[in-house]
N, C-alpha and C positions, 0 to 999 in steps of 0.2 A: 339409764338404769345405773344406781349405784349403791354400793353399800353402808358408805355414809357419805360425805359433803362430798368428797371428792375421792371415794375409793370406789372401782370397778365392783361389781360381784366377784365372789372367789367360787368357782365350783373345783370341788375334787373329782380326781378322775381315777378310781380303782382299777389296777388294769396289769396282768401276768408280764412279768419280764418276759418269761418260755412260753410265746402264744402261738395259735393256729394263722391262717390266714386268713380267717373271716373276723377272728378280736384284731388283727391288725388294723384291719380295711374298717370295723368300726370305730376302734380308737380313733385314727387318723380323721375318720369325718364328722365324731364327738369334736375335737379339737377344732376341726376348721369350723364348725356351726358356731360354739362356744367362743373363738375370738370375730368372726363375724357379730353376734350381738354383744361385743363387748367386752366379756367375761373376761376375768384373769384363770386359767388354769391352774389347778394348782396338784402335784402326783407325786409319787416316790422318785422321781428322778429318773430311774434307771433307762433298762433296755426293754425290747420287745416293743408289748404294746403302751407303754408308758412314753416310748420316744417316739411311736407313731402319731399318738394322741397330740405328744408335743411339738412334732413337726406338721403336721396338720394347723395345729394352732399359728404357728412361725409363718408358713406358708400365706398366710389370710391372715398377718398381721398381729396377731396378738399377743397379750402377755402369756410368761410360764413360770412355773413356781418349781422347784426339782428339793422335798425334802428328803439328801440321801441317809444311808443309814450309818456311812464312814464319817471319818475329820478328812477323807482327798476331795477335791471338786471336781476333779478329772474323771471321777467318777461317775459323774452325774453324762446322760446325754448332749451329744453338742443342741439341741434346739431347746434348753432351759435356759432362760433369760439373769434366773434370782437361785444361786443354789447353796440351799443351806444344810451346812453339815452339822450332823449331829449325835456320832459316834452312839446312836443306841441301836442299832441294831434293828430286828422288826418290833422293835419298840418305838419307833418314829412313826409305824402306822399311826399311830394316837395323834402325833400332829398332824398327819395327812386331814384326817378325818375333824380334826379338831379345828382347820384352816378356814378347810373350805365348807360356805352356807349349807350347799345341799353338795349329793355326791354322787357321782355316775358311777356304777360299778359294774365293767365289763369282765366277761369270764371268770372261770370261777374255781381260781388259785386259791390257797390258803391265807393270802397277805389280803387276796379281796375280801375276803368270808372275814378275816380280823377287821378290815374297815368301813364295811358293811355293819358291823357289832359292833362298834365303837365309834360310826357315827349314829346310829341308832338310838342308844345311850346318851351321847350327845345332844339326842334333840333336833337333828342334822336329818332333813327328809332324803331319803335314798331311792335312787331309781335304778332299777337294776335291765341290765342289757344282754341277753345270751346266760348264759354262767349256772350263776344261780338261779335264776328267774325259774327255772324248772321246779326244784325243789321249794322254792320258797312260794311257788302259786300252787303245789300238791294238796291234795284236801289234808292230809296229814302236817304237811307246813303250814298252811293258813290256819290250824288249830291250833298249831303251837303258838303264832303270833297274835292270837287273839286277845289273849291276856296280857301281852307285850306292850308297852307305848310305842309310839314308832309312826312314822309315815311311811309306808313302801309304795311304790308304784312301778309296775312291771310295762317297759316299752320296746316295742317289736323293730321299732326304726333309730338312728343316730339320732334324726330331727324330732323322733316323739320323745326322747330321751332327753335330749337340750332345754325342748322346750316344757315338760315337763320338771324340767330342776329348777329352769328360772320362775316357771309359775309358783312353785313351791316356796322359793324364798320369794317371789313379788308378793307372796299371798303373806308373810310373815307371820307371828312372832318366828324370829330362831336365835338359839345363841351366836355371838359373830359380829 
C-alpha cells in the first residue's frame, strides 16, 4: 500500500489531549492497527489520546507524524518520530487534516469537531470513533449532512475504524 511510488499512506488521527480511558485504549489500538498495515500516522502531536495513538503506533513499528501548534519540539510527545513546528496555534488543525488521506477521529473535543470540518472540506473521508459519532449518526445530524459533500463513516471498533480509512483512500480519488 502506498501513496505514491514510494510514500506509506498518511492517515490522521483526531484525538483529545484531556481524554477518558476508553479514547485512550482506542487511540493506542488505532495506532498499532495503522503502523501494522503500514500507514504513517499522522496527529497534533500532543498529550492524551494523540500520544497513545502514537505510542501504539511506535510499539508495532511505525511511523508518526506530531504537527504541534508551538516553534518548541519538546513539545510534541516522546513517541513522534517527524515533529513539525508550526507556531499557529489550533490553526495547525488544517494541516493535521490537510496531511493525512482519510482521518480517524476519536472523541469528541473541539480540536476533533475542527478536523473533522476541515478534513471534510478537504475531500479527506473521515471515520469517526466514539465522540462524535453520536451526533453525527442523529436523524437531525444525518440531515444536516445531507446536503454536505463529505464521506463519513461511523465505526464501533479500532480495526473497523483502520480498515475503513484505508479502504477509503484504496478506494480513491482524494486530494494527497
Amino acid at each position: 500500500m502506498s501513496a505514491g511510488a514510494d510514500r506509506a499512506v498518511r492517515i490522521a488521527v483526531s484525538a483529545p489531549g484531556a481524554a477518558s480511558d476508553e479514547e485512550l485504549m482506542l487511540a493506542g489500538a488505532v495506532g498499532r492497527l495503522l503502523a501494522e498495515r503500514g500507514c504513517t500516522l499522522v496527529c497534533g502531536g500532543l498529550g492524551g489520546a494523540m500520544a497513545a495513538a502514537c505510542r501504539g503506533a511506535k510499539e508495532a513499528g511505525g511511523v508518526t507524524v506530531g504537527i504541534v501548534p508551538g516553534y518548541d519540539d519538546r513539545a510534541a510527545n516522546p513517541w513522534v518520530d517527524h515533529v513539525i513546528c508550526t507556531g499557529l496555534g489550533q490553526a495547525r488543525n488544517t494541516l493535521v487534516a490537510a496531511t493525512g488521506q482519510a482521518l480517524i477521529a476519536i472523541g469528541g473535543g473541539w480540536g476533533t469537531l475542527s478536523e473533522i470540518a476541515l478534513g471534510l472540506r478537504l475531500g479527506r473521508p473521515v471515520v469517526l470513533l466514539g465522540g462524535w459519532s453520536g451526533l453525527f449518526a442523529s436523524a437531525a445530524g444525518r440531515e444536516q449532512l445531507a446536503g454536505l459533500e463529505g464521506t463519513i463513516v461511523m465505526a464501533d471498533t479500532a480495526e473497523a475504524a483502520v480498515a475503513a480509512a484505508i479502504a477509503a483512500v484504496d478506494a480513491g480519488p482524494n486530494p494527497g
